[in-house]
N, C-alpha and C positions, 0 to 999 in steps of 0.2 A: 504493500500500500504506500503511495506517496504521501510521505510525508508535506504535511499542513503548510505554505510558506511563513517567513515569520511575519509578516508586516498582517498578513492578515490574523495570525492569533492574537496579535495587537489590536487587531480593529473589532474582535469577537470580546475580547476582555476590556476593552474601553465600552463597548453596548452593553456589558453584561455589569459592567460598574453603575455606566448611568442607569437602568433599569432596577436596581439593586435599591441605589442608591436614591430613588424616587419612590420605588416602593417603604424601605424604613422610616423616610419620613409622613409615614400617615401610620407607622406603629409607635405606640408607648415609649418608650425611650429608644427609641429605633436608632435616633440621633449619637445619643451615649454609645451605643453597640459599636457603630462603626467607625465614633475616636475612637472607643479604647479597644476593639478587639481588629478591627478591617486596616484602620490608616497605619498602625504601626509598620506594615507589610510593605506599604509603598513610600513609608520616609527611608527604612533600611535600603531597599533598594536605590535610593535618590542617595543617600549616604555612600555605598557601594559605588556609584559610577564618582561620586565627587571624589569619593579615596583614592582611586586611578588617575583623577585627571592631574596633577599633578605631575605625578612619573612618569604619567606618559607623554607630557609635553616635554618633561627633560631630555628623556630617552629617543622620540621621535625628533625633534629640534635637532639635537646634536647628532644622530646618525643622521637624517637629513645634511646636516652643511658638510661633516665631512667624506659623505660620498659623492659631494660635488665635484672634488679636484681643483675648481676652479672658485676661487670667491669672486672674480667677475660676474659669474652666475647668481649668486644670492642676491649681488648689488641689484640685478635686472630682474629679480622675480622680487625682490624687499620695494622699489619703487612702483612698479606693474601693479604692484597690492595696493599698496595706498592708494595711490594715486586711481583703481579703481573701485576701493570701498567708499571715497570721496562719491564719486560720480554716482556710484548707485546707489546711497545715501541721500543726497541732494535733490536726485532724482524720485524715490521715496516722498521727501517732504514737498516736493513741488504735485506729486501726486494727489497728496493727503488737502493741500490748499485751494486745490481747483475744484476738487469733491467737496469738498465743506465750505466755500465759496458759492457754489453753484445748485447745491441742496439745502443749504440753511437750517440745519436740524433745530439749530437753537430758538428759532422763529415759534417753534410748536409747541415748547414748555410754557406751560399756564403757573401764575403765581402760587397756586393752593400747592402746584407739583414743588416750586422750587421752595418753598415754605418747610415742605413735609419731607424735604432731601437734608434742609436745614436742620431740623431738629431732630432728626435722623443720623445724623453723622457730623455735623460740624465740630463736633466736640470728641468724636471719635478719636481713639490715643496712637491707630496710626497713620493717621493723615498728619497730627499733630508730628511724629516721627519723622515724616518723610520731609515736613517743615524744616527742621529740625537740623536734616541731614544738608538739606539743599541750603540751607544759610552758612552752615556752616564750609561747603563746598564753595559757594560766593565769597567768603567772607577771605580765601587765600590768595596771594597772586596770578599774575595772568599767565606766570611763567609758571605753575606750582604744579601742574601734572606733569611737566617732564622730570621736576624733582623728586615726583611722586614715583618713577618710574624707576630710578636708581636706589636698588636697596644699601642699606648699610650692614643688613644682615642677613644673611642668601637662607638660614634655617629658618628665621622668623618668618620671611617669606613667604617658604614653602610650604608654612604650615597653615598658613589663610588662602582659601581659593579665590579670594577677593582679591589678592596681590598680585593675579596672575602676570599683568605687565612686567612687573618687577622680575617673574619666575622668566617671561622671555627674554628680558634685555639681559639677565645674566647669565641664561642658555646659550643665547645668540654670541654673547663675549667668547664662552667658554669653546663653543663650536670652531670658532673663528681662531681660538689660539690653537685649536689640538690640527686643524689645519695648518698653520704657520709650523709647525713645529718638526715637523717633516712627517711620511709617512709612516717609515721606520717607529719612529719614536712612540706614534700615535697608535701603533697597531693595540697594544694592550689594552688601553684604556679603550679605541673603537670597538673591540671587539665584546669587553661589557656589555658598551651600551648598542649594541646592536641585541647580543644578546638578550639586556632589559629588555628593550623594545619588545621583544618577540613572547616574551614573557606577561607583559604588561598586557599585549592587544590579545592573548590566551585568554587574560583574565574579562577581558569585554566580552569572548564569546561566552566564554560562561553564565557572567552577571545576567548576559541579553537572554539565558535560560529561564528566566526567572520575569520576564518583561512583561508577558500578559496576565500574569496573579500580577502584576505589582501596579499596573494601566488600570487593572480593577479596582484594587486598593483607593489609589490615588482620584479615580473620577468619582467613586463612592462615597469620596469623603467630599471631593469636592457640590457635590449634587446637594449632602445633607447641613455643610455649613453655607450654604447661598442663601442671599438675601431675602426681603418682600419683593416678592414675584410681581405685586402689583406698581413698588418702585422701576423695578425691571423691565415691564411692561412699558413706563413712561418714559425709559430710555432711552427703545426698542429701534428709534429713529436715529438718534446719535451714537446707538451701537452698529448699525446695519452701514452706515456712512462711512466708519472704518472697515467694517467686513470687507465694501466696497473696493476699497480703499487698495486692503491686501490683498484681495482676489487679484486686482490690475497690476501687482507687483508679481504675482505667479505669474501673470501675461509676459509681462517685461520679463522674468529668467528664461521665461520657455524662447522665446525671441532669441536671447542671448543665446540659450543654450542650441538652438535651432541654427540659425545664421552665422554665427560665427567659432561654433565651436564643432559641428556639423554633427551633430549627435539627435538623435530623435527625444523631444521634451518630455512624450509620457514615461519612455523608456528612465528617464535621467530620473522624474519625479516618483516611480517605480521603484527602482535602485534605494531610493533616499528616505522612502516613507518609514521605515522605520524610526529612524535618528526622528523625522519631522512628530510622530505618533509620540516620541517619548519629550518631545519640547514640548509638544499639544499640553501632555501629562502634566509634566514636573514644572511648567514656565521658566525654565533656566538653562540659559544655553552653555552656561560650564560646567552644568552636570549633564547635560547631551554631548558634551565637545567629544567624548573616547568614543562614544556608538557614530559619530557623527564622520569622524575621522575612520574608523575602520570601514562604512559605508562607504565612503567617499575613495579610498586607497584599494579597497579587495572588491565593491563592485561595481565600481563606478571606473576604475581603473588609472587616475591619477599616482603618479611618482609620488612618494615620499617625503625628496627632495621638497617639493612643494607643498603638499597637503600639511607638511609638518611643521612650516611657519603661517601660512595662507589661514589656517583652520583655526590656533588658538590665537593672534591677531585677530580675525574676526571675530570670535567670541566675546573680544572684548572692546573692539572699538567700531565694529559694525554691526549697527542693529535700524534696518532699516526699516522693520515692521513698527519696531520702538520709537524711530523718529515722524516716523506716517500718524503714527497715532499721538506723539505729539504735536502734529500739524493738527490735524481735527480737532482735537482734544482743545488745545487753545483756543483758537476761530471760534469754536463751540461756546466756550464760558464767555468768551467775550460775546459772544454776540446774545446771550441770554443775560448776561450781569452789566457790560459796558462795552455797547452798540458805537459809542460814537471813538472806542479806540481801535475799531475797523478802517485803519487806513492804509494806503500801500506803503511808505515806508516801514508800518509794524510787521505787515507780511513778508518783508525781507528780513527786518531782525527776527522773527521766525526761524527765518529758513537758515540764516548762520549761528544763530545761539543752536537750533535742534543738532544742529552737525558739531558745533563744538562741544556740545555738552554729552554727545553722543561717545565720545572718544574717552575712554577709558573710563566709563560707568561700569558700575560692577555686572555680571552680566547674571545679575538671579533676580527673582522675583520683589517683582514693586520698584525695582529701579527706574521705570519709566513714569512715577507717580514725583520722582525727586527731580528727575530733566525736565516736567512738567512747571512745577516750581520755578525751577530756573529761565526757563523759558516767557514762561506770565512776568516774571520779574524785571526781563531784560524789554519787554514792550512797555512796561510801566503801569501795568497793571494794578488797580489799587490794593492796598495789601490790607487793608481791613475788607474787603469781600474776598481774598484770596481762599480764605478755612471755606467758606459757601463754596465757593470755584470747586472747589477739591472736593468738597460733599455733593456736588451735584454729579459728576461721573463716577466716585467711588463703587455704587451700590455695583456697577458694570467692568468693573477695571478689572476683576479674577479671570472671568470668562474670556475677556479683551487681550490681557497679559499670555493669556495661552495660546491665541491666536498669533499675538505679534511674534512671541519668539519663537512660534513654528516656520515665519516669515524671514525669523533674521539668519535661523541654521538654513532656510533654501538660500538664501542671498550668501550664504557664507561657502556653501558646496558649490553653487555656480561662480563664484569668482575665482577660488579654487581650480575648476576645470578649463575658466578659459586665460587663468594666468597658466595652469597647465599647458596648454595648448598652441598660446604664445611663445614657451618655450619648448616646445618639444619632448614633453612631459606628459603627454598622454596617451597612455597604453593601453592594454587590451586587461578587463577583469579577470583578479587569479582569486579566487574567491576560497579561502579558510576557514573549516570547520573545526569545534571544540576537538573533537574526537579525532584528530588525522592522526595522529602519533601513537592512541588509545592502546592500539595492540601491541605498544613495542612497550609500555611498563603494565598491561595487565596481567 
């Protein structure tokens, strides 16, 4: 019998979550059951892939640069990156402004609605949090995330996955000396972290065993901690504007991936649906980055070389579902709270505060609630309606959050495949299973 694919045992355990997960909420403590006995299932798992991601950016990074030969190479695929997470970023927010420009969601909120969002959540402690986070992100210099980026201490680092810039740029040092240093020299130490590597991405086939109990877990709980359905309902218009939004951002990869990378787009979004199912899941694209990376390297067929800086640089400074929805997301409170700071110059500071603030935000959940922040503040925004601002889309921002970072891991494997491609770095899928070696120690 053939065996199941996995992407669909993900999509059978994500239906069998929300169903679950809709049904306990019309039993007795139904709610209770699936904290404390269902969600623990899918935090371990979320735990599980953050505990790899890690090692496996060190171990992939540095075998990546020193199988180059050439550090002229890196220089042209380190540029090629940027300079196109910039454009398909930019591109993101100019999307998100011409949808929510030209639908006016905000137009349709009735004051009893925006009253009852009010006293609903304005006082909510983590909006207040996200407050919190984003003043204090303002309050540093303008130079402060490149200083952010240089650790002082490579184990502190590596023990926060929030640090991940920090865990690159002293990968990227170390890659680059064990290459200057000859081959010779280098062979011990590459031959570790080749080995790591190989060890590390074992361990993603494995975790990925456990993917569809843990999609379950995870949309179970999410089903039974959501909000008033009837808040939810009043949103439905400023939720659907982003949907929008991201749908026409899946148009744009498949494009990219179509045209210039010459790969057929269902085939590509196929390949990737699993990494996308588990961002759907978890909203966090640095505990998707190991499933995201092994998709993207074994079936998608991308070099190494590349996927192994291309992937965790995305993760953390490309998030183009995240800046789409902070283009709407804005436009939106302003044109419900303050109509008359709907001008075209605020639409441009839009579009370069979402890109800068975009660049080295942590890449897990609610982060796009604190860019948000940043964003209203740099338009000038009044900041005694700002806690309103923030309770009037909250009720919608979980459901929203999972959609965007499904958006930002597709945006992050298509850039990937066509800096791949650009260099000469894309090959034919060699696809690895847990078990290939099974019979030689069982």
């Amino acid at each position: 019998m053939k065996k199941l694919a996995l992407h669909w045992q993900i999509i059978i355990g994500m239906l069998l979550g929300l169903f679950f997960g809709f049904g306990m909420t019309y039993v007795d403590g139904g709610k209770g059951f699936v904290i404390d006995w269902i969600k623990p299932f899918g935090d371990i798992f979320v735990n599980l892939l953050k505990l790899i991601a890690i090692p496996l950016i060190i171990a992939s990074l540095i075998k990546g640069i020193s199988d180059l030969k050439d550090i002229s190479k890196f220089k042209a695929i380190g540029g090629r990156t940027i300079v196109t997470y910039i454009v398909t970023t930019v591109v993101a927010i100019s999307i998100g402004l011409l949808i929510v420009n030209t639908l006016q969601p905000g137009n349709g909120i009735s004051p009893d609605t925006i009253e009852k969002l009010t006293d609903t959540y304005a006082g909510n402690e983590k909006i207040a949090e996200r407050m919190d986070q984003a003043s204090q992100q303002q309050s540093s210099g303008p130079l402060q995330f490149l200083v952010d980026m240089v650790p002082s201490n490579f184990f502190a680092a590596a023990s926060e996955n929030r640090n991940m810039l920090q865990v690159i740029f002293f990968t990227i040092i170390f890659g680059i000396s064990l290459l200057l240093i000859g081959e010779k020299n280098a062979k011990p130490l590459k031959g570790f972290f080749d080995s790591l590597n190989d060890v590390v991405l074992k361990m993603v086939d494995l975790i990925m065993l456990t993917a569809p109990v843990a999609v379950f877990a995870l949309l179970a709980n999410v089903v039974v901690s959501s909000d008033d359905p009837d808040i939810l309902l009043a949103l439905l218009k400023y939720a659907l504007n982003v949907v929008l939004g991201l749908l026409l951002m899946v148009v744009f990869y498949s494009i990219i991936v179509s045209t210039m990378v010459k790969k057929n787009p269902f085939w590509f979004l196929k390949k990737l649906s699993p990494a996308q199912l588990l961002a759907f899941s978890t909203s966090s694209s640095a505990a998707t980055l190991p499933v995201t990376m092994e998709r993207v390297e074994e079936h998608i067929g991308v070099d190494k070389e590349v996927s192994s800086f291309v992937l965790p640089v995305g993760a953390t400074i490309n998030m183009d579902g995240t800046s789409l929805y902070q283009a709407v997301a804005a436009v939106f409170i302003m044109q419900v709270l303050w109509p008359e700071g709907l001008v075209f110059s605020n639409q441009l500071t839009i579009i370069l505060t979402a890109l800068l603030a975009s660049i080295g935000s942590a890449a897990v959940p609610g982060a796009g609630m604190v860019m948000l922040v940043i964003v209203l503040d740099a338009v000038g925004f009044p900041s005694d309606k700002l806690a309103i601002g923030l309770a009037l889309i909250f009720a919608v921002d979980r459901p929203l959050d999972m959609l965007r970072t499904t958006i930002n891991v597709t945006g992050d494997a298509t850039v990937s495949m066509l800096v791949a491609k650009s260099v000469g770095k894309l090959g034919k899928p060699n696809v690895k299973e847990w078990d290939d070696h099974y019979d030689e120690v069982k």
